[in-house]
C-alpha positions as CSV (number, residue, x, y, z in Angstrom):
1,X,112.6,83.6,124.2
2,X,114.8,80.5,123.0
3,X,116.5,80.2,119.9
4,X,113.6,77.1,118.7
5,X,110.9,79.8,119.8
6,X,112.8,82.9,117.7
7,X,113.6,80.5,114.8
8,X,110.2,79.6,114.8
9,X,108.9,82.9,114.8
10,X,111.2,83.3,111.7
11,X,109.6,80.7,109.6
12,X,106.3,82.2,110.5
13,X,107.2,85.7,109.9
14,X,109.0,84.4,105.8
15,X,106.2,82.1,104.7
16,X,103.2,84.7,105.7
17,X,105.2,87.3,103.6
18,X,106.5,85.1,100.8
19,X,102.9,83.5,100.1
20,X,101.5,87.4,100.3
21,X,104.5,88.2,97.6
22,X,103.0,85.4,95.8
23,X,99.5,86.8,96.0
24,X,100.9,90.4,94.6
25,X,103.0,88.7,91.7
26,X,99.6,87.1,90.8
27,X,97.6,90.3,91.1
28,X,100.3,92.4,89.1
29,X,100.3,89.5,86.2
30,X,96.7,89.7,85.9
31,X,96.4,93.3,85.7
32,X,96.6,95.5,82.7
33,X,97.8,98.7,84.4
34,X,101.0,97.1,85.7
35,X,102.2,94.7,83.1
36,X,101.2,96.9,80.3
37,X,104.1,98.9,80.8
38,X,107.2,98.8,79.2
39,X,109.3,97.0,81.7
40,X,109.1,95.4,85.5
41,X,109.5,98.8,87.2
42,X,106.0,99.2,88.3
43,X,105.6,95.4,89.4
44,X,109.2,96.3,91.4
45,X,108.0,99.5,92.7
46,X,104.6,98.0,94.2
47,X,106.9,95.3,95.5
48,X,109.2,97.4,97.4
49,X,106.2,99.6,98.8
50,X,104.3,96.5,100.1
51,X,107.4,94.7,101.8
52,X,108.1,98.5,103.6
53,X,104.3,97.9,105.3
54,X,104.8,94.9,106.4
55,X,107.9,95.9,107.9
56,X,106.9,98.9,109.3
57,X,103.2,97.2,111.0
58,X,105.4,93.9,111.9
59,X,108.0,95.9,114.1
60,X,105.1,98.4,115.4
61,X,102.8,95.8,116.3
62,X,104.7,92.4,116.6
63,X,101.5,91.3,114.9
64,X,102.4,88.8,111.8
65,X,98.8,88.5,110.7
66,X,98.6,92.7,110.8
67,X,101.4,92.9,108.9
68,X,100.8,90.7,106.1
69,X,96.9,91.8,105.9
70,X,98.6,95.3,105.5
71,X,100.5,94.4,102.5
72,X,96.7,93.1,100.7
73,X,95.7,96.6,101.7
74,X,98.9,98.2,99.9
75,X,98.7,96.5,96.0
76,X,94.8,97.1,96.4
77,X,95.4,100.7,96.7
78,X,98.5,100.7,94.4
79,X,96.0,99.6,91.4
80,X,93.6,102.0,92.6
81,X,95.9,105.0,92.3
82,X,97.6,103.4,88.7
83,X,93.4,103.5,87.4
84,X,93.1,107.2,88.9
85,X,96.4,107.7,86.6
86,X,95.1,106.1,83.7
87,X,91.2,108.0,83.6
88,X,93.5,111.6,84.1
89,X,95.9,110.2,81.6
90,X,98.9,110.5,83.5
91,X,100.1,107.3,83.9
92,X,103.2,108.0,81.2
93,X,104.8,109.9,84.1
94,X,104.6,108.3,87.3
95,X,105.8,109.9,90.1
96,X,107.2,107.7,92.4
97,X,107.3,109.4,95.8
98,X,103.7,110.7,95.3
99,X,102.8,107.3,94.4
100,X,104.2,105.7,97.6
101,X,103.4,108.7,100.0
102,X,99.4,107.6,98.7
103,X,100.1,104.2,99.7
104,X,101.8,104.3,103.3
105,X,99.3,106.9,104.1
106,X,96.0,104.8,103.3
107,X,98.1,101.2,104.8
108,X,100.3,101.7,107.3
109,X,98.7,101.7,110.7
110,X,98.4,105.7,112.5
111,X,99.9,104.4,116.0
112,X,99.1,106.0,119.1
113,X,100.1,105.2,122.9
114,X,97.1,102.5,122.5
115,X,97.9,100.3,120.0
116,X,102.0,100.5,119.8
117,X,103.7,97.6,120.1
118,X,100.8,95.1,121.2
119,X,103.3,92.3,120.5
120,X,106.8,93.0,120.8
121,X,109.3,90.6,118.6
122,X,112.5,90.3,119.6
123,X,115.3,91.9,118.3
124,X,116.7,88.7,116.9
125,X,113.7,88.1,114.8
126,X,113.3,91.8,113.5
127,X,116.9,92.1,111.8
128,X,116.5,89.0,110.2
129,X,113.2,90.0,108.3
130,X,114.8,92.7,106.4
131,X,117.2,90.4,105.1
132,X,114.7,87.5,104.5
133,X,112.9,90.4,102.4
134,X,115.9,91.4,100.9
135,X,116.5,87.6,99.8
136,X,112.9,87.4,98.3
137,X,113.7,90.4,96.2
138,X,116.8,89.3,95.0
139,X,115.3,85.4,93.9
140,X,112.3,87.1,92.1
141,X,114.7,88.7,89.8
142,X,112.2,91.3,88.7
143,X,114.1,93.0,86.3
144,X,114.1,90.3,83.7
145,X,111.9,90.6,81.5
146,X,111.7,86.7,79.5
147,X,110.3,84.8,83.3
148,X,106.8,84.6,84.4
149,X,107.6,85.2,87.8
150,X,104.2,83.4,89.5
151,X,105.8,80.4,87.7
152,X,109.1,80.4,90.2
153,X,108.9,77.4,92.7
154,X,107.9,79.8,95.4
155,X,108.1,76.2,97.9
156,X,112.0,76.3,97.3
157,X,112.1,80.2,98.0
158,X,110.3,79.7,101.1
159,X,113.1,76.7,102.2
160,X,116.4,78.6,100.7
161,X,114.8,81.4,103.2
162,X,114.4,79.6,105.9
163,X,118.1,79.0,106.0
164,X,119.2,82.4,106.0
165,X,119.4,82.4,110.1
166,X,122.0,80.2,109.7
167,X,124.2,82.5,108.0
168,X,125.1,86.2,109.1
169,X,126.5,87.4,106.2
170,X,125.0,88.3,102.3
171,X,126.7,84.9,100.8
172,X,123.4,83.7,99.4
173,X,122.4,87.1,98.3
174,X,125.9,87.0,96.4
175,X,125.5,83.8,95.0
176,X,121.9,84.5,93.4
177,X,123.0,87.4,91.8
178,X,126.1,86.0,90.1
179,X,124.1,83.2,89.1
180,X,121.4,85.6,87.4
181,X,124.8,86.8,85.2
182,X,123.4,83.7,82.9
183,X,120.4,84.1,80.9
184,X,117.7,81.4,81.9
185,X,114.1,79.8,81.3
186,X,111.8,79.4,84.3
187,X,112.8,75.8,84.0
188,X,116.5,76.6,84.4
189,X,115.9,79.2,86.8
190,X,113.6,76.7,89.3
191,X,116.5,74.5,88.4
192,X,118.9,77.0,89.4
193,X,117.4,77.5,93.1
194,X,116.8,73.9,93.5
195,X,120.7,74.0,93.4
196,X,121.2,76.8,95.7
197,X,119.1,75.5,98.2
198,X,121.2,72.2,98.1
199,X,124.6,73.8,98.2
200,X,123.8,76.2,100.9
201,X,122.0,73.3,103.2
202,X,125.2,71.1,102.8
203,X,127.3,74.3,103.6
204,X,125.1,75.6,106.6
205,X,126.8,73.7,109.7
206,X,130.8,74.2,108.4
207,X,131.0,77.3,106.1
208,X,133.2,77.0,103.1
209,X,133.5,81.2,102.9
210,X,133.5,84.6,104.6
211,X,132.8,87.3,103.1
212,X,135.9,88.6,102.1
213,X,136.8,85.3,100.4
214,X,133.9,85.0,98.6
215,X,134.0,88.0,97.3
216,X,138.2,88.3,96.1
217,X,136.5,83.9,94.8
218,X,133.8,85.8,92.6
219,X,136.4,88.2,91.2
220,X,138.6,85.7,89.9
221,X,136.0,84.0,88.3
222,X,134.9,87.0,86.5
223,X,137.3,86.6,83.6
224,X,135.8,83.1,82.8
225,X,132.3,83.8,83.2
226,X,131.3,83.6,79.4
227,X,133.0,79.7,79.2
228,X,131.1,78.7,82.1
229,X,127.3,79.7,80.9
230,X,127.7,76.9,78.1
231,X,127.6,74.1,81.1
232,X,124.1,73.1,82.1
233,X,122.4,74.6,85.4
234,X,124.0,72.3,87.4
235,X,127.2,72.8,86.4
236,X,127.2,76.5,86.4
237,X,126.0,76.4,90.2
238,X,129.3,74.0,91.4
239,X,131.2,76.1,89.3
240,X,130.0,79.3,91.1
241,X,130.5,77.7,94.8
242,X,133.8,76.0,93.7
């Protein structure tokens, strides 16, 4: 397989998952049970169960269209076991391992001999999807409470993804979560990525950091983090890469 044909595969592999995310974010704002809770850690847990199916049925199978069908499967049963909760009145005390032992038991495929690997990616392209999913995590910022997350420009998470082959490192990662040090609107925040996917486009063929420097760069700027909130969005993003 060529690097067009694995970087292809890539693409697939991040916009079947991201539009699924979407799909969950929109199931979990609709539904009482999981945004009736005090904060995001229920929405977070169903998203960290579903993205471990698809990983798991993608590197078993190789089959994208499994995978992703598997993670529909997962939030459908995670609502189903957050009603059984409710009706025995347990929900206040939600035991997380039970919860996703439930889960990866009713959506994860049982392989056998049979129907192991039917499609076999290559290596290339199943080390890059835990980071992709590790990306996605970090840009839906699911710990803040004041965003409507089905409101983030999901079209811009799908393209600051698709650069991530290009990089071998956790720069963006870093970057994202630095930025998130500033409190921000969805405007300002679909504003914010807009900016990230910019800066790490124009930086993708002659990198500007390791990782070592970027790091020792992001603790010098620590001390002067409060000054630079006040710029606008724009401003706070060439200030972060500069």
């Amino acid at each position: 397989m060529n690097k067009k044909e694995i970087v292809n595969i890539i693409k697939k592999c991040s916009c079947k998952y991201i539009d699924e995310i979407v799909k969950y974010i929109d199931f979990a704002s609709k539904s009482k049970l999981i945004m009736n809770k005090r904060n995001r850690k229920i929405t977070h847990l169903g998203y960290r169960i579903i993205t471990h199916i698809f990983q798991t049925n993608l590197i078993h199978t190789g089959d994208i269209d499994i995978a992703t069908c598997s993670m529909q499967k997962g939030y459908l049963y995670y609502l189903e076991y957050l009603e059984q909760m409710e009706i025995t009145n347990t929900n206040k005390d939600i035991n997380h391992q039970s919860t996703t032992l439930f889960i990866y038991d009713k959506s994860i495929i049982k392989y056998t001999e049979e129907n192991r690997l039917l499609n076999k990616l290559d290596d290339k392209v199943l080390s890059t999807i835990p980071r992709i999913t590790k990306l996605t995590e970090t840009i839906l910022w699911l710990d803040n409470n004041t965003i409507q997350h089905i409101d983030i420009n999901f079209n811009i998470v799908k393209s600051i993804c698709e650069i991530l082959h290009n990089y071998d490192d956790n720069i963006i990662n870093s970057y994202i979560e630095f930025g998130q040090k500033r409190n921000m609107n969805i405007e300002e925040y679909n504003e914010f990525l807009s900016q990230v996917l910019k800066i790490f486009r124009e930086n993708a063929k002659q990198k500007t950091y390791s990782q070592s420097d970027w790091e020792e760069q992001m603790l010098k700027k620590i001390p002067y983090i409060e000054d630079a909130k006040n710029q606008t969005v724009s401003k706070w993003c060439k200030w972060i890469w500069l």
